[in-house]
ROVODREN-124329 format. One line per field, with one value per residue (C-alpha): residue in three letters; residue number from 1; x, z, y. Coordinates in steps of 0.5 Angstrom, whole numbers, plus 500, padded with zeros to 3 digits. Example, Ala and Ser with C-alpha at 12.3 -4.5 7.8 and 13.67 -1.06 7.14 Angstrom:
% ROVODREN-124329
res = [ALA	SER]
n = [1	2]
c1 = [525	527]
c3 = [516	514]
c2 = [491	498]
***
This chain:
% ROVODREN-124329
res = [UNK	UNK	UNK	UNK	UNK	UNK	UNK	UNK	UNK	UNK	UNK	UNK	UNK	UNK	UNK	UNK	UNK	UNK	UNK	UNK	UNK	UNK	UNK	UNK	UNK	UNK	UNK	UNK	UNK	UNK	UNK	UNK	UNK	UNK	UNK	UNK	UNK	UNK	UNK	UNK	UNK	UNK	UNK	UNK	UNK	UNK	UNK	UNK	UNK	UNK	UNK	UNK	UNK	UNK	UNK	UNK	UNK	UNK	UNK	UNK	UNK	UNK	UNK	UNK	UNK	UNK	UNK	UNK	UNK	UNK	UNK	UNK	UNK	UNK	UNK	UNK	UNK	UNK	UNK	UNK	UNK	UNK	UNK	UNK	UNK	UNK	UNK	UNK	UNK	UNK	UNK	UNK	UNK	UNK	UNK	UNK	UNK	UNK	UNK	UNK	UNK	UNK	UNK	UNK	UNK	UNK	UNK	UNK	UNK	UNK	UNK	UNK	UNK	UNK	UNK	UNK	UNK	UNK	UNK	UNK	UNK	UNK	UNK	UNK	UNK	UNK	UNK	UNK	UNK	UNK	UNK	UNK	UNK	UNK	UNK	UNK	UNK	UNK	UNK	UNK	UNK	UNK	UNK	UNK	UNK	UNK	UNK	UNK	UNK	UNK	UNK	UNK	UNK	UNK	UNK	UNK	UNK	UNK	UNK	UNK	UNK	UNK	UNK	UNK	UNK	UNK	UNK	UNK	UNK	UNK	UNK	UNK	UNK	UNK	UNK	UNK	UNK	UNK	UNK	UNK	UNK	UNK	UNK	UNK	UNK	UNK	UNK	UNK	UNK	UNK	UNK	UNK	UNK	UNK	UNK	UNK	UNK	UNK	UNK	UNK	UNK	UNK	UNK	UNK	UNK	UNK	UNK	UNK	UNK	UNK	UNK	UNK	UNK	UNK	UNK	UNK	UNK	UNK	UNK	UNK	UNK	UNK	UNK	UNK	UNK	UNK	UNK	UNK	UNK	UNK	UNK	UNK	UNK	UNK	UNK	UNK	UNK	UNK	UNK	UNK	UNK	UNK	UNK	UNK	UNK	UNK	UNK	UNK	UNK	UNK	UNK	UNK	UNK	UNK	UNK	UNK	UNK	UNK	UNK	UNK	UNK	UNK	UNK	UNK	UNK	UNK	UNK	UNK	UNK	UNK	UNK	UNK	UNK	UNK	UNK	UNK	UNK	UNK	UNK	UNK	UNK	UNK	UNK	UNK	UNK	UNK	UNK	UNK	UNK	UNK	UNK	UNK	UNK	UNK	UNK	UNK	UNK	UNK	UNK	UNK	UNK	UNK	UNK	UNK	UNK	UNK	UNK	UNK	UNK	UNK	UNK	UNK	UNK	UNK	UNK	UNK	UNK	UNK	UNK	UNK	UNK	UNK	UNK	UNK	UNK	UNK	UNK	UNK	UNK	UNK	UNK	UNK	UNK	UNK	UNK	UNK	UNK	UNK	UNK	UNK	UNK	UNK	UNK	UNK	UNK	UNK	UNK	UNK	UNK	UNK	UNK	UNK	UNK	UNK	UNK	UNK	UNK	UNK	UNK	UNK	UNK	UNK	UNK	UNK	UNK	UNK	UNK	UNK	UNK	UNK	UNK	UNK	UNK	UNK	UNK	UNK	UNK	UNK	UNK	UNK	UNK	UNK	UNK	UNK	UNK	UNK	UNK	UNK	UNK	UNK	UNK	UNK	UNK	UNK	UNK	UNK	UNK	UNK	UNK	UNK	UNK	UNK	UNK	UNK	UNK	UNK	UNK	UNK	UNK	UNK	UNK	UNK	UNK	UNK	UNK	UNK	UNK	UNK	UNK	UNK	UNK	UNK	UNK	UNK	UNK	UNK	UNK	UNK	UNK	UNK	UNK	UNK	UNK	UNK	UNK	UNK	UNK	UNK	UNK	UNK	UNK	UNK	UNK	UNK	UNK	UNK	UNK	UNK	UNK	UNK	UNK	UNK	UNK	UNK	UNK	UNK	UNK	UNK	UNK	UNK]
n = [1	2	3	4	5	6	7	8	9	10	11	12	13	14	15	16	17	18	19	20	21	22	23	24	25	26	27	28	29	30	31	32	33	34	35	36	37	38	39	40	41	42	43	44	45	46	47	48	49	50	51	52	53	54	55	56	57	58	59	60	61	62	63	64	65	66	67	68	69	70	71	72	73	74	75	76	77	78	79	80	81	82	83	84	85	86	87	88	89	90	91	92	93	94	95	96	97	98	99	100	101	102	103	104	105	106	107	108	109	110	111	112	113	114	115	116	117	118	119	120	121	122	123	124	125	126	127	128	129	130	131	132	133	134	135	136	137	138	139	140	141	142	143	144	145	146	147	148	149	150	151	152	153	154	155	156	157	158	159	160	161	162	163	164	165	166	167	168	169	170	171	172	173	174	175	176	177	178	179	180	181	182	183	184	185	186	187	188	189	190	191	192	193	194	195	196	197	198	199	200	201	202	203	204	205	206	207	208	209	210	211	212	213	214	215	216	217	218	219	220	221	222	223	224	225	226	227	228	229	230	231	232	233	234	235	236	237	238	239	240	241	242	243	244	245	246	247	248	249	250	251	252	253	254	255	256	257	258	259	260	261	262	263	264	265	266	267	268	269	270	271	272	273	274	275	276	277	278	279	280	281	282	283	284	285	286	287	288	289	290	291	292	293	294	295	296	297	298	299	300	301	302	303	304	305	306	307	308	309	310	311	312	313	314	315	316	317	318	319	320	321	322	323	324	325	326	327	328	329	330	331	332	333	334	335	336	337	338	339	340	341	342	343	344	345	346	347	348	349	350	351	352	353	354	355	356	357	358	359	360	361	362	363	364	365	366	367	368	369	370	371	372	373	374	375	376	377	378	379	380	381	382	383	384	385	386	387	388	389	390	391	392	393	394	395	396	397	398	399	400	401	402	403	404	405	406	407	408	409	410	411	412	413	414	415	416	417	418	419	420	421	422	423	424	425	426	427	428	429	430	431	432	433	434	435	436	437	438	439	440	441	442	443	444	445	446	447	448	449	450	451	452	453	454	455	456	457	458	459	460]
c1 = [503	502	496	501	505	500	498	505	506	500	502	508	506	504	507	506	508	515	517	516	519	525	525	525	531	535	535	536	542	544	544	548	554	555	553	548	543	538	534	530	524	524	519	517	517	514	516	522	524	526	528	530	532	536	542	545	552	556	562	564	566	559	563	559	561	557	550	546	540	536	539	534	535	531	531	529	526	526	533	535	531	536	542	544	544	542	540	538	540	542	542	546	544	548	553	558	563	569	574	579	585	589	595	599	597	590	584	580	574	570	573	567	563	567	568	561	559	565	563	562	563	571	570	570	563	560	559	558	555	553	550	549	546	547	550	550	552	551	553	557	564	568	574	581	585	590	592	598	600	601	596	601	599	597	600	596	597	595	594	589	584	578	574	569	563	564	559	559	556	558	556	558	556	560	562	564	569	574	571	570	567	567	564	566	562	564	568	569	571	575	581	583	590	587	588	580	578	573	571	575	572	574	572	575	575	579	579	584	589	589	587	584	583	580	578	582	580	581	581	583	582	587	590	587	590	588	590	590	589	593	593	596	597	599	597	594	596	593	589	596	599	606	610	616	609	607	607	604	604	600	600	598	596	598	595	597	599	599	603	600	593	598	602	599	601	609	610	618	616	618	613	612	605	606	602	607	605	606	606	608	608	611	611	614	614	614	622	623	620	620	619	618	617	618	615	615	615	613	615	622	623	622	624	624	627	625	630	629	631	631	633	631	630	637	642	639	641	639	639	636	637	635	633	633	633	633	632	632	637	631	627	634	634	627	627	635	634	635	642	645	650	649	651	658	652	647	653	652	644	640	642	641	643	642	645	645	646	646	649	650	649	654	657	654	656	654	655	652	652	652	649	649	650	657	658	657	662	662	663	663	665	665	665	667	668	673	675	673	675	671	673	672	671	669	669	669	668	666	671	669	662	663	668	666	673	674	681	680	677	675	678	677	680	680	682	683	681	682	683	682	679	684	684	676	675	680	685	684	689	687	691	689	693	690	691	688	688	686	686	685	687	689	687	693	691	695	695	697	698	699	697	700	699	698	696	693	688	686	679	677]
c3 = [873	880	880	879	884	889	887	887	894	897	894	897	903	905	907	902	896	900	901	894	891	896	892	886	887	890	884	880	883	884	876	875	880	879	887	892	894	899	901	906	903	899	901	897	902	900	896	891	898	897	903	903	909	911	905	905	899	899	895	890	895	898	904	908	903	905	910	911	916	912	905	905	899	896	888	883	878	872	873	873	866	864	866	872	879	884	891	896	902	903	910	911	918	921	915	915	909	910	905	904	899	899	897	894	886	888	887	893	894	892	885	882	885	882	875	875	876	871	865	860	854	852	848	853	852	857	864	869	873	880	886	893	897	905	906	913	915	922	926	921	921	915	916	910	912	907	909	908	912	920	924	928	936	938	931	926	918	912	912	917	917	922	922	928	930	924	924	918	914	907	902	895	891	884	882	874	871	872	878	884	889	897	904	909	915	920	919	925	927	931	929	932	933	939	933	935	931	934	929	921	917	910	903	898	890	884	877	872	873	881	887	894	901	906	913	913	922	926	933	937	944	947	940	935	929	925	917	912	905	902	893	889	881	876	870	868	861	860	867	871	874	871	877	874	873	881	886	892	898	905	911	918	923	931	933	939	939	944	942	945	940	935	938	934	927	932	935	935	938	945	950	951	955	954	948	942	939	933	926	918	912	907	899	894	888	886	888	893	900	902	909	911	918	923	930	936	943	948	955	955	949	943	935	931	924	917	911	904	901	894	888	894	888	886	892	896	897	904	909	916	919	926	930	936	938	947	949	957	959	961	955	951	956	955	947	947	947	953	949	949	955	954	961	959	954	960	964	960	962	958	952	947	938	934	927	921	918	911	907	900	899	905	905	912	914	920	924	930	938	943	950	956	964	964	959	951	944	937	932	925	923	915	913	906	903	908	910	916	919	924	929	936	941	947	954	960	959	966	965	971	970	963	965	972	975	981	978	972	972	966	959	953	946	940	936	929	928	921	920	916	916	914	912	911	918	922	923	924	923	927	926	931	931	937	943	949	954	960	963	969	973	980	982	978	972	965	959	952	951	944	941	933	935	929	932	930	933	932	931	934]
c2 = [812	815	810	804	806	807	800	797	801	796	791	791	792	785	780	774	781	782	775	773	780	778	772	775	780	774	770	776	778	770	770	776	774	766	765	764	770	771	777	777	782	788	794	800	806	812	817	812	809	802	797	791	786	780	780	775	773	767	767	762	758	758	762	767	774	779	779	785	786	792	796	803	807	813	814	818	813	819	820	813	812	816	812	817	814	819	816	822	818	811	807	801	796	791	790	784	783	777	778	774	771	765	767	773	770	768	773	775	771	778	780	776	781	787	783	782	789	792	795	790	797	796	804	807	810	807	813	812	817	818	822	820	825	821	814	813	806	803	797	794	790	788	783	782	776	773	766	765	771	769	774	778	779	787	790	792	789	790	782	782	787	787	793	793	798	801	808	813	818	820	825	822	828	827	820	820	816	821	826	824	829	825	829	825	827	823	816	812	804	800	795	789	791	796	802	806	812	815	821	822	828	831	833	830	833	829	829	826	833	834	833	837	834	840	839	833	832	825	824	818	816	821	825	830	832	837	838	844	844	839	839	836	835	830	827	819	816	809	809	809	816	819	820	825	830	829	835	836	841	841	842	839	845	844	837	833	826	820	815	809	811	808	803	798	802	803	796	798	806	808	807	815	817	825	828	831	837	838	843	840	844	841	841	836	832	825	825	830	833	841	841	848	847	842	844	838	839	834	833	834	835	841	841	847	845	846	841	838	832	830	824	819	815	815	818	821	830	832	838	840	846	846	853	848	841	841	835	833	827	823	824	822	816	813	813	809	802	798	794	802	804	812	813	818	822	822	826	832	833	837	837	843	844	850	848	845	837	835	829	826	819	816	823	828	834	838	843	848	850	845	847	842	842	841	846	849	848	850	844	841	835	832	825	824	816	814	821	825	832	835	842	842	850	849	855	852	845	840	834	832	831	829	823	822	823	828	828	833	839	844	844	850	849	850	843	841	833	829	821	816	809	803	797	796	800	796	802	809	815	819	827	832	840	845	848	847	854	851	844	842	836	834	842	844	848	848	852	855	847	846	840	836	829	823	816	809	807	799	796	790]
***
């Protein structure tokens, strides 16, 4: 035995023997697929190390499918006279996939090659088994189209997928037809749309009852976000996942994000230059999400809030809790659309809520502490189907600044507001009881004003 493999180890390292046996592979792989192959040479390295160079597959419309410019591979001949694949390391040159599909109901031009390696044992019976010690790819690129699709402009598509320098190294440690054990050491690539990832690394363990990322790391131009340990669980029946039995929890540990890494993935976000910071933990099932956590700042700008929302499925149940929303007047500025006029809203300056929002389908209710520069107020509001009511407390509250006019002066009340919307929204009632303790207006200050007031308001 070790003397054939010694003599087939020489022979292969001439010339004429590589050409003939890159020959010989291609015409295999040619009769297996249905299409064109060619190869290049095959090598036997030492030590079970196989190398083949210059691939090349043409689909079944004899359009370039896959080319590769060297294919290195070590196996274990014993094992794989077993029926268990195991490749201790692997390397991938200078690959280039160009898939694509016509149409939605047109299969992509490589389902041929994953029918053709698709098991042809209806039992079941048939395993697959499988390890790979080290994958490392370089230089690679791999290009989705489906061309019926328009090809959008610095965004990025599902539709229109084009990978560039693609680099990675991946431990493939398990892979059985329901346990997958995946170490990704480092992924990184380019994406036509401007999206770069400059470095993603995770384990990944899974079976037919659950699953677990740890380590989960990615790092972008100018941002880094950091993971911990998501799980989930669920059971599978006839190769399809039953939702209703779905759970999940994980958490993403404080990270920092600059929204132009992912512009193309936000094409209607705000242009916002500052890094955010940010902290998740959060659980849920297929229906509903338990946000223990929230917590952002960036420049301008600070949220600590936790909330749930559930029956997304049907009518959505939701609730937040704010500790604290504090958002300065030009960060407010920077994220409304330019077709708003919050010049009144910019009057108040910064502006800081501590409370709590919740809603049932249409319905909301909210209430909570308002701190701004032109002063402070406690309020509440609900809206029920056409039905509102709402409270408003406020201490000292700067008219003039708010309202732009030296005529007024301070107000402090305490009043009740109820309505309803008529007529399809095209009349509001409007009732509103109350007492204003003081107001002032043209220097003259007024107080213990009562107010019990009912008017209609009309609509455009």
């Amino acid at each position: 035995m070790i003397g054939l493999y010694t003599l087939l180890t020489v022979l292969l390292h001439l010339p004429a023997v590589q050409t003939f046996m890159g020959e010989q592979v291609a015409g295999t792989l040619a009769k297996k697929f249905g299409t064109k192959v060619s190869v290049g040479r095959v090598d036997l390295g030492f030590l079970n190390r196989i190398i083949i160079d210059d691939v090349s597959i043409l689909d079944q419309q004899n359009k370039p499918l896959l080319k590769a410019s060297r294919i290195s591979a070590k196996i274990d001949y014993w094992l794989l006279c077993g029926g268990k694949v195991v490749i201790s390391s692997a390397q991938l040159f200078g690959m280039h996939a160009n898939l694509y599909q016509q149409s939605a109901d047109v299969k992509p031009n490589f389902s041929f090659l994953l029918d053709s390696l698709a098991s042809k044992d209806t039992t079941g019976s048939a395993a697959i088994d499988m390890k790979i010690g080290s994958l490392i790819v370089r230089h690679s690129s791999l290009a989705y189209n489906r061309w019926d699709v328009a090809t959008p402009h610095a965004r990025f598509s599902p539709d229109h997928v084009d990978l560039t320098d693609i680099s990675a190294h991946i431990i493939l440690n398990v892979l059985k037809r329901d346990t997958l054990s995946l170490n990704v050491r480092k992924l990184a690539l380019k994406e036509r749309s401007g999206l770069q990832l400059k470095a993603l690394s995770f384990k990944l363990s899974a079976n037919a009852r659950g699953a677990v990322v740890k380590n989960l790391h990615i790092v972008l131009p100018h941002s880094e976000l950091s993971l911990g340990e998501m799980q989930a669980t669920y059971s599978v029946a006839n190769g399809k996942m039953l939702m209703p039995m779905l759970q999940f929890s994980g958490s993403i540990e404080r990270s920092k994000l600059f929204l132009p890494d992912v512009a193309a993935l936000l094409p209607r976000a705000p242009e916002w230059n500052a890094p955010i910071q940010l902290s998740v933990a959060f659980s849920g099932t297929s229906t509903s999400l338990n946000v223990r956590s929230i917590n952002l700042e960036t420049q301008g700008a600070k949220l600590f809030a936790k909330g749930w929302v559930n029956n997304w499925s049907a009518t959505p149940r939701w609730f937040a809790d704010v500790r604290l929303m504090n958002v300065a007047s030009p960060t407010i500025e920077k994220f409304t659309p330019a077709n708003r006029n919050i010049e009144p809203l910019m009057r108040f300056g910064n502006i800081a809520f501590v409370g709590n929002v919740g809603g049932y389908g249409n319905d909301v209710a909210a209430k909570g502490h308002v701190r701004t520069n032109a002063g402070n107020a406690n309020f509440g509001l609900g809206v029920h189907g056409k039905r509102f009511a709402g409270r408003l407390e406020t201490q000292g509250l700067d008219l003039r600044k708010v309202l732009n006019n030296d005529s007024y002066g301070v107000l402090s009340t305490k009043i009740h507001i109820g309505g309803m919307l008529l007529d399809r929204g095209r009349e509001i009632a409007i009732n509103a009881r109350g007492e204003v303790s003081q107001f002032t207006f043209n220097g003259y200050n007024y107080r213990n004003i009562n107010i019990d007031a009912h008017t209609m308001l009309q609509g455009k």
